[in-house]
C-alpha positions in Angstrom: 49.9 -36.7 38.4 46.9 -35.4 36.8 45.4 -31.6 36.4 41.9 -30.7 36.3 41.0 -27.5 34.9 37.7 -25.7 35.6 35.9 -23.3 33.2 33.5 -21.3 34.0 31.0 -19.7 31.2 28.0 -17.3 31.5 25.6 -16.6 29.4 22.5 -13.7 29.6 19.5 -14.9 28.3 16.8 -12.2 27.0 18.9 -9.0 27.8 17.5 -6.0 27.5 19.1 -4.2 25.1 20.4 -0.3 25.5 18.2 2.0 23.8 19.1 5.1 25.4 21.1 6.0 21.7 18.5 5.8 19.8 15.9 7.6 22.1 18.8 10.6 22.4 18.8 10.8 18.3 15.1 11.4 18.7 15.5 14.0 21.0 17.8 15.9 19.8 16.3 15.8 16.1 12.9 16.6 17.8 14.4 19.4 19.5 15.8 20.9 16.5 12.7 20.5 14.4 10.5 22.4 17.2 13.6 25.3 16.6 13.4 25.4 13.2 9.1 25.4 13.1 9.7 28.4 15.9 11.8 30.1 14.2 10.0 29.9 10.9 7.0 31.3 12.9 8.8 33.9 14.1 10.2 35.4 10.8 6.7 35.4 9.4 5.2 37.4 12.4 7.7 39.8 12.2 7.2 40.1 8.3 3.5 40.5 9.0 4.0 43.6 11.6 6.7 45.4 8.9 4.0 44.8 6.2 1.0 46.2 8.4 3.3 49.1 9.5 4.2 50.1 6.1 0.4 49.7 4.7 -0.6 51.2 7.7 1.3 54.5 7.7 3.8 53.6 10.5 3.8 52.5 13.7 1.8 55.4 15.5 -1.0 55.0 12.7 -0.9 50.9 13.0 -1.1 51.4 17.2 -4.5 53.8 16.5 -6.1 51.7 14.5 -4.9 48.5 16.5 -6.6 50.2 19.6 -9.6 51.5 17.5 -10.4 47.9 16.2 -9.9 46.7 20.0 -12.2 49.1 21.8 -14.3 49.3 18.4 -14.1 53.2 18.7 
């Protein structure tokens, strides 16, 4: 008596490849980036307004001569 044994192999030829990793590491480090240049813009407006209120004389004097330089009064 003889036995045959089939085996079957496949075999994917040009695959694409999963890059969905590496385009999530991107993201997320291009997410935090555009936080940390927002924040840094935010901390040096708010530095700016405290300086111009304490050259200015306080915030009623920096709103007059905010509106004054606006309406050119």
């Amino acid at each position: 008596m003889t036995t045959t044994t089939r085996t079957r192999t496949k075999v994917n030829v040009g695959q694409a490849v999963n890059t969905q990793t590496g385009l999530d590491t991107v993201s997320k480090g291009s997410v935090v980036v555009m936080g940390l240049v927002s924040a840094t813009i935010g901390l040096w407006a708010t530095a700016c307004f405290i300086g111009a209120m304490i050259t200015g004389g306080g915030p009623l004097q920096l709103a007059q001569s905010w509106f004054s330089a606006i309406t050119g009064i």
